[in-house]
N, C-alpha and C positions, 0 to 999 in steps of 0.2 A: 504493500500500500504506500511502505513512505517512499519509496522508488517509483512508482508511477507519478506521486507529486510532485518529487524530485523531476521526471522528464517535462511534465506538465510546465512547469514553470520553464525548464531548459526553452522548451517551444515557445512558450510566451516570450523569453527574452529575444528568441532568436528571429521568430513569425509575424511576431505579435498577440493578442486576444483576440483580436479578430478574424484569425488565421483560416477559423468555419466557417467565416459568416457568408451568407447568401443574398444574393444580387437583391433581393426583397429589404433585408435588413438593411438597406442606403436607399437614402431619398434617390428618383431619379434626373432631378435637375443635377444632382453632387456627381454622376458620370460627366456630366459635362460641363461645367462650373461651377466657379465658388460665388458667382455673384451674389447670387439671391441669399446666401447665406451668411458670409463672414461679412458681406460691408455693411447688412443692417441688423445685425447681430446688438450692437449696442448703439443704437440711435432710435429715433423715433421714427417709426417703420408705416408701409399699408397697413390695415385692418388685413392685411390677407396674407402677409408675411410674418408669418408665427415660426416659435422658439420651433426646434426640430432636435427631436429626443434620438434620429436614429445614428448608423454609423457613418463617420467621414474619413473612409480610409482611401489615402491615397493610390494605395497597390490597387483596390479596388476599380478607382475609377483608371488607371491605366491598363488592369486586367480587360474591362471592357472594351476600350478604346484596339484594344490587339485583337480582339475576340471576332467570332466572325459573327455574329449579331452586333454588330457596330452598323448604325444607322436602321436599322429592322425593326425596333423594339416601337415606335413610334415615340420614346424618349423624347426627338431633337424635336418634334412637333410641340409634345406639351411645352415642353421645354419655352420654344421661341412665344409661342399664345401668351405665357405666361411673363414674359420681357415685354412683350409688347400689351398688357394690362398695366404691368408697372410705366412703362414709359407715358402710356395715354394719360392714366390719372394725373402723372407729374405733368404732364400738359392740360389738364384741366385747371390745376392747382397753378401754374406757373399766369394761365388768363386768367384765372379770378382774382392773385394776388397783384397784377398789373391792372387791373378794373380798382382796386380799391385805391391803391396809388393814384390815378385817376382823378376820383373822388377825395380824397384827402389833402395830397401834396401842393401846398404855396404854387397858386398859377393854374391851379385844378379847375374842377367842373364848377366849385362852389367854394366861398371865400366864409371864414367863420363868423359871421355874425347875425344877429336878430331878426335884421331887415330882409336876411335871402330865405331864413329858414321860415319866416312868415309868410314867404310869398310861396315857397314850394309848401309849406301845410296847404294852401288855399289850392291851390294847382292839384293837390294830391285828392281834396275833399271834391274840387270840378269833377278829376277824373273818374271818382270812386261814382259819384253821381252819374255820369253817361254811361258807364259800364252796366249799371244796375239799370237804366232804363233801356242800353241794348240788346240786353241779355230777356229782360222782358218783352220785348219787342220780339226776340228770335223765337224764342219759346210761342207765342200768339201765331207768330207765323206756322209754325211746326205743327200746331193745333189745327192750323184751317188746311193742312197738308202741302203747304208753300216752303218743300225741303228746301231746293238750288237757295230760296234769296235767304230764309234764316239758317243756312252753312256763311252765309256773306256778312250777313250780323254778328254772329258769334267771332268769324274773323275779324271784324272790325274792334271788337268788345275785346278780343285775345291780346292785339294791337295796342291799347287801351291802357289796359290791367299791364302790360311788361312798361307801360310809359308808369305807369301808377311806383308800379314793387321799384323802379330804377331811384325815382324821387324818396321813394321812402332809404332806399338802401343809402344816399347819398347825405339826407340828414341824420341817421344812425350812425355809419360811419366818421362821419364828420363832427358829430357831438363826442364818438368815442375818442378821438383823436383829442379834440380840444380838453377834454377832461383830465386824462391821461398825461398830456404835456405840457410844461410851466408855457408864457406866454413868451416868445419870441426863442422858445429853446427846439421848434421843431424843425428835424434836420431831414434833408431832402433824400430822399430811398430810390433805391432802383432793386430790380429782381433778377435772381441770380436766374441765368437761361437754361440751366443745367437741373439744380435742382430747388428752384423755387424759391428760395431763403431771402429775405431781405435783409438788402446790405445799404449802407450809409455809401453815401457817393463822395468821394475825395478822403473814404478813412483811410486810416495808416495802411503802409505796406505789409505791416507784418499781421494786422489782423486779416485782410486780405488774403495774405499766404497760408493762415490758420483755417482758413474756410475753405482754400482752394487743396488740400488735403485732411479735409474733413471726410469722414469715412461714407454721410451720404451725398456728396458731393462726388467723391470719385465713385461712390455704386454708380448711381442715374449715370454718371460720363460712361461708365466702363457698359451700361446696359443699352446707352446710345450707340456708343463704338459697335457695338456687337450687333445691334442691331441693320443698321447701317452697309457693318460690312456679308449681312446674311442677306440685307436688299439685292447688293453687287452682285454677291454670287447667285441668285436666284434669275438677278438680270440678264446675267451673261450667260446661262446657261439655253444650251441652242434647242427652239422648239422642235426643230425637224426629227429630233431622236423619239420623240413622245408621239411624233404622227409615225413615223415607220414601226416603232416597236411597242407591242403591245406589254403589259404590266409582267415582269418579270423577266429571265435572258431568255425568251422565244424569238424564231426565225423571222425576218421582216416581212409583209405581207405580199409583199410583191415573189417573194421565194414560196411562201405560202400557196400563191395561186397557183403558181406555175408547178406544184408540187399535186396540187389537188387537180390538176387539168390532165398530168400523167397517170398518175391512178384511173381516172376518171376512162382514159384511151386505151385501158388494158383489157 
């Protein structure tokens, strides 16, 4: 017994613990990257980028990559689906944090005082008014079976209501700001294009450099690179192999024919 310990640990030092482990036991993004894993490991990550309990053995993911299920597994598909959700959201997140900048920043859509935020309440309670007699307008229509023009109402009213939520979002934000910041202390931001962060325009060098190897800074760069460079290669890859050859290494149809035309003559 104490000899078979004894080998046990021998292997452990020499293999590893994970020396059994099966392609199941490792996430299948961790075959092909560390992105989604080590750069948002400690940062503040998607809701969809959770901790992951399983194994990250490097042999592992180079066992596959030699394996002849390399590309087969449908692996590199989830794989990229899943880069390209993180990169959309960071693009979602990257235009709403440039919308609020917008609204906020010295020179913006609306300047902080009394007089503008009176006049957009009044403009907000107009809009909130013609929406609710649009809406009742379409609905009347709908009733006497005049679909085409109250789909036109409702459109208008939709039109309406996004001039409406823009004015509200502009005095919200715009109070938050002023609240938040002493008066003449507010400094002018711009949005990192990479991933989203707002940054003070003209700060120092070195907090700059402190952001620009932040670890979700270089995630989103390294998930743009990659993605990018999987555009290129899907671009340059030549259609004509996919019209001559059917899904797996079968003969091209043109041999096909001419294979099925001799049979056929026998």
């Amino acid at each position: 017994m104490a000899a078979t310990k004894e080998l046990a640990s021998l292997l452990d030092e020499l293999m590893g613990r994970s020396r059994n482990a099966l392609p199941t036991e490792a996430p299948k993004d961790f075959f092909l990257s560390t992105i989604a894993l080590t750069n948002f490991s400690q940062t503040r990550k998607p809701i969809w980028v959770r901790h992951c309990n399983k194994m990250h053995d490097e042999r592992m993911r180079e066992a596959y990559k030699k394996s002849s299920r390399y590309g087969k597994c449908g692996y590199e598909h989830d794989f990229y689906c899943f880069l390209r959700k993180l990169h959309n959201e960071m693009a979602r997140k990257i235009t709403r944090n440039r919308q609020r900048l917008e609204l906020t920043q010295p020179g913006g859509v609306v300047s902080n005082n009394e007089f503008c935020f009176q006049k957009l309440e009044e403009k907000i309670q107009v809009l909130s008014e013609k929406v609710t007699a649009l809406q009742a307008q379409a609905e009347n229509l709908g009733v006497e079976g005049n679909v085409e023009e109250a789909q036109k109402i409702i459109a208008m009213a939709d039109e309406l209501a996004e001039e409406r939520d823009h004015c509200q979002k502009v005095i919200f934000f715009s109070s938050l700001i002023s609240f938040e910041t002493p008066p003449g202390e507010l400094k002018v931001m711009e949005v990192c294009d990479i991933c989203g962060c707002f940054l003070i325009v003209g700060d120092s060098q070195h907090r700059l450099d402190e952001h620009l190897v932040g670890k979700q800074h270089l995630g989103f760069a390294k998930i743009k690179e990659t993605l990018e460079r999987r555009t290129k290669y899907e671009d340059g890859r030549s259609p004509s192999g996919s019209r001559d050859y059917d899904r797996g290494n079968r003969m091209p149809r043109a041999d096909r024919y001419n294979s099925d035309r001799r049979r056929s003559d026998r």
